[in-house]
C-alpha positions in Angstrom: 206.7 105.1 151.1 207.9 101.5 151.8 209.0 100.8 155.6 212.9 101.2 156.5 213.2 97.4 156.7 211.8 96.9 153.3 214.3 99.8 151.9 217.4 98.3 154.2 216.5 94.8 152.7 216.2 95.3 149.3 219.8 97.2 149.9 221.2 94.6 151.3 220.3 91.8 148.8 220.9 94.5 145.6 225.0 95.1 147.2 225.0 91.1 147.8 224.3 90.3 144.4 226.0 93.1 142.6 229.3 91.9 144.7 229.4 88.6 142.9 230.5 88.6 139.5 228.1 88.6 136.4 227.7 89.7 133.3 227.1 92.8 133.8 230.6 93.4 135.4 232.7 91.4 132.6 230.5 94.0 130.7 231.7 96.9 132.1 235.1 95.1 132.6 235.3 94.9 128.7 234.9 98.1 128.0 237.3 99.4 130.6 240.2 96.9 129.4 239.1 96.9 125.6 238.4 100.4 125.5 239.3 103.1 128.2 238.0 103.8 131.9 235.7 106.3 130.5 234.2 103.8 128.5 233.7 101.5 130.9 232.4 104.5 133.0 229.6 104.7 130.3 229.0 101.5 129.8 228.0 101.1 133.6 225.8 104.7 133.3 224.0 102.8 130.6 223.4 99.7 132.6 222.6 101.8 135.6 219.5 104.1 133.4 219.0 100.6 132.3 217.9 99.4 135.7 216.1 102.8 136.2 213.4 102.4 133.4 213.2 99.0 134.5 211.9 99.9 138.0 209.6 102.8 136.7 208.4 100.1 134.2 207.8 97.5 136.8 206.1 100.2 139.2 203.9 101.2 136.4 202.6 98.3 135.1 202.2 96.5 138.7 200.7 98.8 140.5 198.1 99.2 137.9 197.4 95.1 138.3 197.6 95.3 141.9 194.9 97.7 141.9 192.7 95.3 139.8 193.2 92.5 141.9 195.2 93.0 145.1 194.9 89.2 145.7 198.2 89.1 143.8 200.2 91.0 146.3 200.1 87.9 148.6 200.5 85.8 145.8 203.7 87.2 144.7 204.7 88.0 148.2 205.2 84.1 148.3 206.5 83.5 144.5 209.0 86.2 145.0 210.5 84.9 148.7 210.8 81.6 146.8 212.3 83.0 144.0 214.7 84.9 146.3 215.5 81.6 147.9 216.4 80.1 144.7 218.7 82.7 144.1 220.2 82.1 146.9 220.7 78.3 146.9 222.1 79.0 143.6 224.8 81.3 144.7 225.3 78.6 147.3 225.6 75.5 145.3 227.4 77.4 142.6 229.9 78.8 144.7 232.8 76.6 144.1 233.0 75.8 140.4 232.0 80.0 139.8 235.1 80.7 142.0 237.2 78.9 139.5 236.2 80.5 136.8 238.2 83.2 135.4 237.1 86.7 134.4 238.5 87.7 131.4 237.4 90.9 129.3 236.1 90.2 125.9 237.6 92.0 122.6 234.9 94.9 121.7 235.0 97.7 118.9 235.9 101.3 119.4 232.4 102.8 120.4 231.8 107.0 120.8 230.0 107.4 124.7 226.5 107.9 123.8 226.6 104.7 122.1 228.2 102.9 124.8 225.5 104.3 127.0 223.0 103.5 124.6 224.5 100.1 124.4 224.4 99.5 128.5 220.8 100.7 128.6 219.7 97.9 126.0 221.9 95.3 127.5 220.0 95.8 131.3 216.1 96.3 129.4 216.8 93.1 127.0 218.2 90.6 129.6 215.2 88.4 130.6 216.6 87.0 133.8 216.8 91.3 134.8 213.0 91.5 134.2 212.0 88.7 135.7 214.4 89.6 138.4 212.0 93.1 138.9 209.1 91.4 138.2 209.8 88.7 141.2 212.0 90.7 143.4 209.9 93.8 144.3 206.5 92.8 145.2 207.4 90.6 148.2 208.2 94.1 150.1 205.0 96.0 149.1 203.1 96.9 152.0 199.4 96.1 151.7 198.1 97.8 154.8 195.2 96.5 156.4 194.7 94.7 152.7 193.6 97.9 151.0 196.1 98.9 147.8 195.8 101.7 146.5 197.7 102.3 142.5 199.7 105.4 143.6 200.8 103.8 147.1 202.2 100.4 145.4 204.2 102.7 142.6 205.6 105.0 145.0 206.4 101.7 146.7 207.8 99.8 144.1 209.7 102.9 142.0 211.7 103.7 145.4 213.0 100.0 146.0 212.9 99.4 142.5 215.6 102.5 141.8 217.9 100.7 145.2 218.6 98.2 142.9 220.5 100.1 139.8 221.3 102.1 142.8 223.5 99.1 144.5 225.3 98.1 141.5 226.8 101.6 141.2 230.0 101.3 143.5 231.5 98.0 142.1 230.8 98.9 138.2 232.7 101.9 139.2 235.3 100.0 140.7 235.5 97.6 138.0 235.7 100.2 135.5 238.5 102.1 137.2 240.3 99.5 138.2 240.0 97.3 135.2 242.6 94.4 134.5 244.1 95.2 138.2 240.5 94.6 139.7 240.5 91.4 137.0 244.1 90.0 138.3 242.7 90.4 141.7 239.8 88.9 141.6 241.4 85.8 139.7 243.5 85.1 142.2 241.0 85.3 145.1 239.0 82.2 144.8 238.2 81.5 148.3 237.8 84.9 148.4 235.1 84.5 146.3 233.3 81.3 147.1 233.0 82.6 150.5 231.2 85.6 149.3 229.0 83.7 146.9 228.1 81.8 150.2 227.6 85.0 151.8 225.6 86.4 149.4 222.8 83.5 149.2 222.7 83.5 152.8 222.0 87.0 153.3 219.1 86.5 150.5 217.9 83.6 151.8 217.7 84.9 155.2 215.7 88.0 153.7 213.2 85.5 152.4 212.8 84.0 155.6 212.4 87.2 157.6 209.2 88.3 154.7 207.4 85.5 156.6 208.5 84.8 159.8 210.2 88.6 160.7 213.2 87.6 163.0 214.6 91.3 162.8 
């Protein structure tokens, strides 16, 4: 099992980024308006399997690599902190022009559930910047040990943080979905609102990156 830090981390950066609109909320935002709240219900049951096979996938087929050559869990442990600080700065430096944007649901087709869910799942597994996000994400919190990896301890490792992160983008899909042009309105008109959690946000990840090498807390 990965350490309690490790677990509280990756929580903390999932809910951070998951707070901040994306695509995957005007997604489910879509289907709410366009549709009905169930649908938009689905729609974030499909993203949320979605990010489920991702992390078994990503457990799966790293561990197995990291048991063939466990150099690569301190090489990634260093690609992935940068790649989380990039992610942040980019919240950061975004911040302003993204709060002026406006989120507005997109016209869709009448769709039964199961294709709707169907539809979510594909959406999350064909999205490259979501599998490069598992791919990069994860690793940095494996715990190596005294340098000795086993295959089963890096996929138990990797399939529990990797599930936190579907996990995390749970309440506000739910929100938006219930909610749906009220949560839209709202949103709109909270612009500083929003830049300030975009600031948040790439702070908190940034400040997870830092703490993978130099463990303040």
């Amino acid at each position: 099992m990965p350490h309690l830090d490790a677990i509280l981390a990756v929580t903390l950066a999932g809910l951070a980024l998951s707070a901040t609109p994306g695509p995957s909320m005007l997604y489910v935002l879509s289907r709410s308006v366009g549709q009905s709240r169930a649908a938009g219900l689905a729609s974030a049951l499909g993203l949320g399997l979605g990010g489920v096979v991702l992390a078994v996938s990503t457990a799966l087929g790293l561990a197995a690599i990291f048991a063939r050559f466990d150099w690569l869990v301190l090489g990634l442990r260093y690609v992935g902190s940068a790649y989380l600080v990039w992610l942040g700065v980019g919240m950061i430096r975004d911040a302003r022009i993204s709060a002026r944007f406006s989120l507005e649901a997109q016209t869709v087709s009448q769709r039964s559930f199961s294709s709707i869910i169907w539809q979510g799942v594909l959406v999350e597994l064909l999205n490259p910047k979501t599998v490069l996000f598992f791919a990069l994400f994860l690793p940095p919190f494996v715990d190596a040990g005294a340098g000795q990896v086993t295959q089963s301890s890096v996929q138990l490792q990797l399939l529990t943080l990797g599930i936190l992160v579907p996990l995390t983008a749970i309440p506000s899909d739910i929100l938006v979905a219930f909610m749906g042009g009220t949560m839209t309105q709202a949103i709109n008109r909270q612009q500083v609102a929003r830049e300030c959690l975009a600031w948040a946000g790439g702070l908190v990840l940034i400040g997870i990156a830092l703490n993978l090498h130099f463990e303040f807390l």
